[in-house]
C-alpha positions as CSV (number, residue, x, y, z in Angstrom):
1,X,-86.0,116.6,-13.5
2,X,-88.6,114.7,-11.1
3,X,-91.1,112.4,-13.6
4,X,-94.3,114.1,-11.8
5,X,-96.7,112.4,-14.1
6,X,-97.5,109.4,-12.7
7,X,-98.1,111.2,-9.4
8,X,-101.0,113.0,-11.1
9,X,-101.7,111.3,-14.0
10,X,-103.3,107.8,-15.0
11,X,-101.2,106.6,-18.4
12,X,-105.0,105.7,-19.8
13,X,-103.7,106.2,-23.3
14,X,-101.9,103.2,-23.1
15,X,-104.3,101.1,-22.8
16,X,-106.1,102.1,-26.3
17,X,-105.6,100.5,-29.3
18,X,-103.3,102.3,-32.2
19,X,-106.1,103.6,-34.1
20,X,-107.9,104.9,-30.5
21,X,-104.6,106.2,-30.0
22,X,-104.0,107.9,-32.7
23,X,-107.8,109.9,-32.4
24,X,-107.2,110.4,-28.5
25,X,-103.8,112.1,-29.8
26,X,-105.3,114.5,-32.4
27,X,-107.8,115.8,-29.5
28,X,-105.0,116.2,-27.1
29,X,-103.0,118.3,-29.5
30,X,-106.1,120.3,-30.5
31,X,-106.8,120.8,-27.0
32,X,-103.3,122.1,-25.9
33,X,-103.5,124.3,-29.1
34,X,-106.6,125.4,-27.6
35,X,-105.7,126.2,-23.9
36,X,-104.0,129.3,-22.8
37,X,-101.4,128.2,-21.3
38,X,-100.4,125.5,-24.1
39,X,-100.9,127.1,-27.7
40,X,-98.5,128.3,-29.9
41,X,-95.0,128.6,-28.9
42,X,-95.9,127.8,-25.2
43,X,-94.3,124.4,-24.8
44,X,-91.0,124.8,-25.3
45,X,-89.4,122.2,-28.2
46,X,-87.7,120.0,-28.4
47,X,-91.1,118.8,-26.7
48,X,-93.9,118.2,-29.4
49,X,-96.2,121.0,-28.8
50,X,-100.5,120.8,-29.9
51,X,-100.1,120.8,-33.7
52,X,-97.5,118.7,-33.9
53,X,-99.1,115.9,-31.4
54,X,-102.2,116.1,-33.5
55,X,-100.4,115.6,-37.0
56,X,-98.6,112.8,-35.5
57,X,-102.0,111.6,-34.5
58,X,-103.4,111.7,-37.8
59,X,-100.5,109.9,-39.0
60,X,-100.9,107.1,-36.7
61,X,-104.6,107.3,-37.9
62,X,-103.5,106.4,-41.4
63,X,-101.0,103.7,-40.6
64,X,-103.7,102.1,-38.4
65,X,-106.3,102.2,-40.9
66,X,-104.1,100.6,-43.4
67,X,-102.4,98.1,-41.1
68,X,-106.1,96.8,-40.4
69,X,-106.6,96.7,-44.7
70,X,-103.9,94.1,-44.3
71,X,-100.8,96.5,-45.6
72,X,-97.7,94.8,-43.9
73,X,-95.1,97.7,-44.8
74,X,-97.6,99.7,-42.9
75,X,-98.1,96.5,-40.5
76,X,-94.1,97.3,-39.7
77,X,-94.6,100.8,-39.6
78,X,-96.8,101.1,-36.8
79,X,-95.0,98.6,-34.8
80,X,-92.3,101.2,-34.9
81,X,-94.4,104.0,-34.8
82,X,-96.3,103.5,-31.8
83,X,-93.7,103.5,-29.2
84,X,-92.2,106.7,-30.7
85,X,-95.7,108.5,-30.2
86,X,-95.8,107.1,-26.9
87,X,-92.5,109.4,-25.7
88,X,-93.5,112.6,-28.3
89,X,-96.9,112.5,-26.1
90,X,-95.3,111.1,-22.5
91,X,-92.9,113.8,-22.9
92,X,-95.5,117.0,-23.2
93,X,-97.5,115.5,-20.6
94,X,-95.2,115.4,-18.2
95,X,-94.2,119.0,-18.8
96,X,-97.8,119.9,-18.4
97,X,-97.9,118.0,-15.3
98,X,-94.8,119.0,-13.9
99,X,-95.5,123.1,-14.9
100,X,-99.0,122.6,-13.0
101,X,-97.3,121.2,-9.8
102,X,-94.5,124.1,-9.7
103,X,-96.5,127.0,-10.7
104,X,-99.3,125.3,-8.3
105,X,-101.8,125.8,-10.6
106,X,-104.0,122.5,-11.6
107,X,-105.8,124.9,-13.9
108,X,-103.3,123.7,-16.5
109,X,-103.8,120.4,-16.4
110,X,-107.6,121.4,-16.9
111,X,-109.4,120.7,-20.4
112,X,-107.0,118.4,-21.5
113,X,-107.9,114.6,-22.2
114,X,-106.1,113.8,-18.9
115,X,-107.7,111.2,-16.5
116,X,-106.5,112.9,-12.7
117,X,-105.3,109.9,-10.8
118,X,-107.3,109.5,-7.7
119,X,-105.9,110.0,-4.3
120,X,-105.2,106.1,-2.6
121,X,-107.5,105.4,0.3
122,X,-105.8,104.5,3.6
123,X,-106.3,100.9,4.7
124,X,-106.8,101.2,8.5
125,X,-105.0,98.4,10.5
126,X,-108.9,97.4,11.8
127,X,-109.5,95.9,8.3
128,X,-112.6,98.3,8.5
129,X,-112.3,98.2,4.9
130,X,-112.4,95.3,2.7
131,X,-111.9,94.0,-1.1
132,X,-114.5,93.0,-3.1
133,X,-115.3,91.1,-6.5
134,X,-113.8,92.7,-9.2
135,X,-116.1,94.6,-11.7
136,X,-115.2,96.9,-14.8
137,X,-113.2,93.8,-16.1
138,X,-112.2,94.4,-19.7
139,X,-109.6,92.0,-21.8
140,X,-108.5,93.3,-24.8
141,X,-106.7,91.8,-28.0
142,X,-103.1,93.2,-28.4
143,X,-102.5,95.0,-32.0
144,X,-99.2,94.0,-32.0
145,X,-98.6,90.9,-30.8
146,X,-100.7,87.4,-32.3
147,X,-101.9,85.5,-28.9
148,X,-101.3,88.3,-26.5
149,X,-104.0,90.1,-24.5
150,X,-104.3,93.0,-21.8
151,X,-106.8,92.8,-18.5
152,X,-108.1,96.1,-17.1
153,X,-110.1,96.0,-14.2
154,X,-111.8,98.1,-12.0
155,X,-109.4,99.5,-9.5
156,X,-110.1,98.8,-5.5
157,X,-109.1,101.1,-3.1
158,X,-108.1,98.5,-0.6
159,X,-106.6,95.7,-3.2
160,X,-102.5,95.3,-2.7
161,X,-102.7,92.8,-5.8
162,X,-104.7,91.4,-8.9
163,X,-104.8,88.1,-9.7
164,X,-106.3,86.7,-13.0
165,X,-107.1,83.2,-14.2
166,X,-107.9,81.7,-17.7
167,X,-109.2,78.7,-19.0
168,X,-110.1,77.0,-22.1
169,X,-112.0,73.9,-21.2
170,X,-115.6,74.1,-19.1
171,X,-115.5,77.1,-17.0
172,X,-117.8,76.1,-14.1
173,X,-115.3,73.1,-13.2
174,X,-112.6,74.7,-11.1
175,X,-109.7,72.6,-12.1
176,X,-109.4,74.2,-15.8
177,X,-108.5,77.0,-14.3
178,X,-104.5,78.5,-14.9
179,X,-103.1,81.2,-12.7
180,X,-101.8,84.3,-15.4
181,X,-100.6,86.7,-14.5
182,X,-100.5,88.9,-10.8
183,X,-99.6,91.9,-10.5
184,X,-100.5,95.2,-8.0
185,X,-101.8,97.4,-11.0
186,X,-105.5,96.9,-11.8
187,X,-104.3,97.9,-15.3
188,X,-102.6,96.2,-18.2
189,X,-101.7,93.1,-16.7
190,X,-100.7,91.2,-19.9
191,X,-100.7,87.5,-20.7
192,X,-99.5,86.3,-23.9
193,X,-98.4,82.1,-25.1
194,X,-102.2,82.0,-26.2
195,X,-103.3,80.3,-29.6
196,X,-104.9,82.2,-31.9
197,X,-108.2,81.2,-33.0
198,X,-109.5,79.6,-30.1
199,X,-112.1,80.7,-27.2
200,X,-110.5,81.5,-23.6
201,X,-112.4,82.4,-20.6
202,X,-110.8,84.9,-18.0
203,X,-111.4,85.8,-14.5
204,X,-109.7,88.1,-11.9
205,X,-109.8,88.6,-7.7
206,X,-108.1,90.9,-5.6
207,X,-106.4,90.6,-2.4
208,X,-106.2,93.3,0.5
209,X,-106.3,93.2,4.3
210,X,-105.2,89.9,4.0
211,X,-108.2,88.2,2.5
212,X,-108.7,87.5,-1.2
213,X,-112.1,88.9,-2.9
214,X,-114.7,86.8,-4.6
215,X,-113.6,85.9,-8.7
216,X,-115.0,88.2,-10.8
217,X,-117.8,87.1,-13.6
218,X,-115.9,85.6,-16.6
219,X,-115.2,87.1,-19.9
220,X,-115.0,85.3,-23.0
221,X,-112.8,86.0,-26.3
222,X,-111.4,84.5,-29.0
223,X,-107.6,84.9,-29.4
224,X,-106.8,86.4,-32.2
């Protein structure tokens, strides 16, 4: 079976935290048990249909809760926990995807608590369009991992690839500056090796057309 859900869908879920996760699965199970063409018996097992997503949901609710009341068995759970969720829900959506593309019907990909990925803008070979500075930038801590974070930015239609920066030292002189991590998605580009405890400042630029965009204003956060 074609994987149809990354031609239609953005993976935003992803990018939450566990307990984020596990409220953003607990509307998208109420949701399918809400929709027409989801509730009930509709999705056909062994694919987790509505109420089951949303009890797993409030499951990984629980564990997160605790994990972040210090409970290491729960701690270990989650870590476990989360990548199983992450195929239950991967799983239904890409049913819900791929039924919407062969029935060619986007109506039942409608009220679900799906981000529609947006059609890529051609680049003409004029360079009529260009990159520019990188906005929406957002790094967050990872749950899992001690000195680990993500970078989301905001995407470009004309980038080909993201490049971000950190520092530790001042960040006005340019020679603090360490090349991350590079990548050609605008999301989740991960850098880990950091210390916990201490302040780091990050910035990203794009390239596209063959020119590289202005750095983006720098976010600071301590490593946790």
């Amino acid at each position: 079976m074609v994987n149809k859900l990354f031609d239609k869908i953005e993976p935003t879920w992803r990018l939450l935290t566990n307990l984020d996760y596990g409220y953003w699965m607990v509307r998208f199970g109420e949701s399918l048990e809400s929709h027409e063409d989801h509730k009930g018996d509709a999705i056909p097992p062994p694919l987790a249909n509505g109420v089951r997503i949303s009890a797993e949901g409030k499951h990984m609710i629980n564990l997160s809760l605790a994990a972040e009341g210090g409970d290491k068995f729960r701690m270990a759970e989650l870590e476990t926990f989360r990548p199983q969720a992450d195929v239950l829900v991967e799983a239904t959506v890409n049913w819900v995807v791929i039924k919407s593309v062969v029935e060619n019907r986007t109506s039942i990909r409608e009220n679900l608590p799906l981000e529609e990925k947006k059609e890529k803008k051609q680049v003409r070979a004029s360079g009529a369009g260009s990159v520019k500075m990188p906005t929406k930038v957002r790094v967050t801590r990872s749950d899992l991992h001690s000195g680990t974070v993500f970078i989301n930015i905001g995407r470009d239609a004309y980038a080909s690839m993201y490049y971000v920066q950190y520092c530790q030292d001042n960040p006005t002189d340019e020679n603090s500056w360490i090349d991350g991590v590079q990548g050609d998605s605008c999301r989740n580009l991960e850098i880990s090796g950091l210390k916990p405890g201490e302040v780091y400042h990050f910035r990203v630029r794009c390239y596209g057309g063959g020119h590289y965009s202005p750095w983006s204003q720098i976010v600071t956060l301590r490593i946790l």
